[in-house]
C-alpha positions in Angstrom: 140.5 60.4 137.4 140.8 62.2 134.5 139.9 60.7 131.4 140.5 61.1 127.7 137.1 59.5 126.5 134.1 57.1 127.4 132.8 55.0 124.4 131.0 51.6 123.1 132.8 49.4 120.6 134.7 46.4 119.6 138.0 45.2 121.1 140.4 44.6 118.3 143.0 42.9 120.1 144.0 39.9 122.2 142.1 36.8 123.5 138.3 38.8 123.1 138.8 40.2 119.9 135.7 41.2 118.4 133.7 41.2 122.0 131.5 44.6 122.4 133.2 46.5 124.7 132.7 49.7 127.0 136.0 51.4 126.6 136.8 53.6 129.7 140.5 55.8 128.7 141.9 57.1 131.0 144.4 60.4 130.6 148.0 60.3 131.7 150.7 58.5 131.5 154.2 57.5 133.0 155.7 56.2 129.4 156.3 58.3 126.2 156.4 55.3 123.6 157.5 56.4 120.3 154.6 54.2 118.8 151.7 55.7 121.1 148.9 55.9 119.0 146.9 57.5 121.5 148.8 60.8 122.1 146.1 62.9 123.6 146.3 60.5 125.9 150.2 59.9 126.7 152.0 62.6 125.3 149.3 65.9 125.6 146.8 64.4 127.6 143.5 66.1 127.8 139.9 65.7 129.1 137.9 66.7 132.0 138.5 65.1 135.6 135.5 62.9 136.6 134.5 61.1 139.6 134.7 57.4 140.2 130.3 57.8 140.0 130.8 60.2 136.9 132.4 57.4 135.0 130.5 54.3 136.0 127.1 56.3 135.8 128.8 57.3 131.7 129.1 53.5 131.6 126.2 52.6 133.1 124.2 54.8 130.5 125.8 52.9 127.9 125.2 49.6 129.2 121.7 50.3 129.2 121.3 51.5 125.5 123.4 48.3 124.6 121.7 45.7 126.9 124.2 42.5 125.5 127.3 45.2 126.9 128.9 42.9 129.6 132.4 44.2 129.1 134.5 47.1 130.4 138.1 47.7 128.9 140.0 50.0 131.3 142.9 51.9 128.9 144.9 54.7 128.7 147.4 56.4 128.5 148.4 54.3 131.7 145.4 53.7 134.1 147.5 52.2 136.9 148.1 55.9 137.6 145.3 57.0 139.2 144.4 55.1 142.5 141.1 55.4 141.8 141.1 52.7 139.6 140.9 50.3 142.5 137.5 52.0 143.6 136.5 52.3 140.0 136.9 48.6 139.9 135.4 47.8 142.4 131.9 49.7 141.3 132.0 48.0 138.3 132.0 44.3 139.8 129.2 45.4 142.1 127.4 45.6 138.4 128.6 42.4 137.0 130.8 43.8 134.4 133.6 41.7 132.8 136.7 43.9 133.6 139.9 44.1 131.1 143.0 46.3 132.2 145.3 47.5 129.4 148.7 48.5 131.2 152.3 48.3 130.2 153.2 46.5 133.7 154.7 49.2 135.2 152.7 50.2 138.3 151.7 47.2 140.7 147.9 47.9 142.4 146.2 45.0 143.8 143.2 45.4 141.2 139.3 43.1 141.3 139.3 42.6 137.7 138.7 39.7 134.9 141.8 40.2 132.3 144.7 41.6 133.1 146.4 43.4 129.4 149.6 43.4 130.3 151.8 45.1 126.9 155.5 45.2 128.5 157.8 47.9 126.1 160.4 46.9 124.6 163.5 49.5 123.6 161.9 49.3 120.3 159.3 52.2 122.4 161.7 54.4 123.2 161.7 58.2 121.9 164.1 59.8 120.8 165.9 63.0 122.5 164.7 65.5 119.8 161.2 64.2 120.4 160.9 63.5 123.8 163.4 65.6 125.3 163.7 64.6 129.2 161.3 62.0 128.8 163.6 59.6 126.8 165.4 59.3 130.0 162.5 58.5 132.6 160.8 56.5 129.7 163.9 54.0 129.9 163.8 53.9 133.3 160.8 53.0 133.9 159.6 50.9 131.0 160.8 47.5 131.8 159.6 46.2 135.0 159.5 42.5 135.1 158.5 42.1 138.6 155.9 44.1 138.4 154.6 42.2 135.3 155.0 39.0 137.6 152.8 40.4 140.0 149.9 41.8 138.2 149.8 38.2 136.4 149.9 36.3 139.4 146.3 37.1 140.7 144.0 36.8 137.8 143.4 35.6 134.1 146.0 37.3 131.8 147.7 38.3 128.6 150.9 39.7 127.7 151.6 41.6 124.4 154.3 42.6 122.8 154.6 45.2 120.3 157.1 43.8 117.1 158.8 46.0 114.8 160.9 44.0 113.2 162.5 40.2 113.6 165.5 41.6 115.9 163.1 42.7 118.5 162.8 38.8 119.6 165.8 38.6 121.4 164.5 40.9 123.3 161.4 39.8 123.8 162.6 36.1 124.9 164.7 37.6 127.5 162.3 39.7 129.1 160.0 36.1 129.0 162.5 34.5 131.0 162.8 37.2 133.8 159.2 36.6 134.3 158.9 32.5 134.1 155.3 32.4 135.2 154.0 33.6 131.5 153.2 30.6 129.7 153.6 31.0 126.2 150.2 30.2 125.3 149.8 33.4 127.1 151.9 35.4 124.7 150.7 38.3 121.9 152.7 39.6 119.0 151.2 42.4 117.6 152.7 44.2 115.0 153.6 47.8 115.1 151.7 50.2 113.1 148.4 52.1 112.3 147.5 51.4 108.9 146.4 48.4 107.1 149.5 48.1 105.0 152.0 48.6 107.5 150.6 45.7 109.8 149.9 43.2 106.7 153.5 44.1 105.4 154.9 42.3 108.6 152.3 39.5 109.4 154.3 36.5 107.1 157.4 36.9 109.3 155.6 37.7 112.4 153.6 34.7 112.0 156.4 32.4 111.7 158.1 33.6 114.9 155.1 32.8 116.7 154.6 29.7 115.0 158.3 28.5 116.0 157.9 30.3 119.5 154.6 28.6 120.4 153.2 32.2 120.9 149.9 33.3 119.3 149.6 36.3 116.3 147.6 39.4 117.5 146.5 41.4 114.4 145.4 45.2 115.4 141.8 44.3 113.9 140.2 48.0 115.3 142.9 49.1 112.6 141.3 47.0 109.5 137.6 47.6 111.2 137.6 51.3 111.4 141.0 53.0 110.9 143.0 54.5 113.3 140.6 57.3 114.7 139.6 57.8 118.6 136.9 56.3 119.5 137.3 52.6 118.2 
C-alpha cells in the first residue's frame, strides 16, 4: 500500500471527535475533489510503498509510546483502493484496535472494522476542466455511488458526512439521502467546507439551522481550530 503518512493525534471530526487517534493515510485516490485538502494525497500523491507488517509494526510503535492509543483512523486519499486494506484490517483487530474508515463510498470491500466514515461528494466537489483536465470527467462519474454507500453502511456502525458550501447544496444532499433510505438521520454530518477558522465559523449560523430543521447533527472541522490546516493533524 502506499501511504502518504503514519501519525498520532486527535480526530477532529464526526461522532469521536476529540478521541486520540493513530492516523494511517493512505496515497491515491479515484476522486479529484475541488476541496481536497489533502493533495499530496489525491491529486500528486507521494510516499513510499509499505507492507501490510510495515504499517501495523509503524502503528504498533506508536501504540506503545502512547499506551491509552486504542484507535486507528484509516484515510486517504481513498483507502478502498488498495486491497490490502482488508488484510490491513484484519492485523489490526488481531491487536484490539478500534478501527475508523474514512471513504467517500465509492468502492465496496467487505471490510472488519468499528466505524465506517462514509463522506458521499456532492457536485459541489467537482473540478473544474482548467484544473483537473480529464479528471473532471471520471471525477463525475464516479463520485456518486449510492449503492455502494448502502452497502458499506449495512454491516457495521456508521456515519455519513456531507461536505456544505453553501445552503443550495441541500437539495442535493436530501436527494442523495433518499436513494439510500437505510441512513437515519441521526446518522447524518454537515461539515462545512473550508480550511481556516474564518471560513468555517462564517457558515456555522446557517448550517446549524439546516441541521436543526433536518434532524441532522453539525460537524465542525475541530483539527482546523486545534492546529490549523497542516499534515499531520
Amino acid at each position: 500500500m502506499r501511504i502518504s503518512e503514519i501519525y498520532h493525534s486527535n480526530q477532529g471530526e464526526g461522532a469521536l471527535t476529540g478521541t486520540p487517534s493513530i492516523f494511517v493515510r493512505t496515497s491515491g485516490c479515484n476522486l479529484r475533489c475541488d476541496f481536497c485538502d489533502t493533495p499530496f494525497a489525491s491529486w500528486e500523491p507521494e510516499g513510499p510503498s509499505l507492507s501490510v507488517e510495515e504499517i501495523v509494526q509503524q502503528v504498533l510503535e506508536i501504540a506503545s509510546a502512547n499506551i491509552r492509543l486504542q484507535h486507528v483512523v484509516i484515510t486517504g486519499g481513498e483507502p478502498m483502493l488498495p486491497l490490502e486494506i482488508v488484510t490491513l484490517c484484519q492485523k489490526l483487530k488481531q491487536h484490539s484496535f478500534h478501527i475508523t474508515i474514512e471513504t467517500a463510498g465509492t468502492i465496496d470491500r467487505e471490510i472488519d472494522c468499528d466505524l465506517m466514515s462514509v463522506s458521499p461528494k456532492m457536485s459541489n466537489s467537482t473540478p473544474n476542466l482548467s484544473r483537473a483536465g480529464q479528471w473532471r470527467e471520471k471525477h463525475q462519474r464516479s463520485r456518486r455511488r449510492p449503492e455502494v454507500v448502502a452497502a458499506l453502511i449495512g454491516r457495521t456502525d456508521y456515519q455519513v458526512k456531507f461536505v456544505v458550501k453553501t445552503p443550495d447544496d441541500l437539495p442535493e444532499i436530501l436527494e442523495f439521502l433518499k436513494d439510500v433510505p437505510l441512513i437515519e438521520n441521526e446518522k447524518v454530518l454537515l461539515m462545512p467546507e473550508g480550511v481556516s477558522t474564518e471560513s468555517l465559523l462564517a457558515k456555522v449560523d446557517w448550517l446549524k439551522e439546516i441541521c436543526e430543521r433536518n434532524g441532522f447533527s453539525l460537524c465542525q472541522r475541530q483539527h482546523i481550530f486545534w492546529y490549523g490546516n497542516q499534515r499531520g493533524t
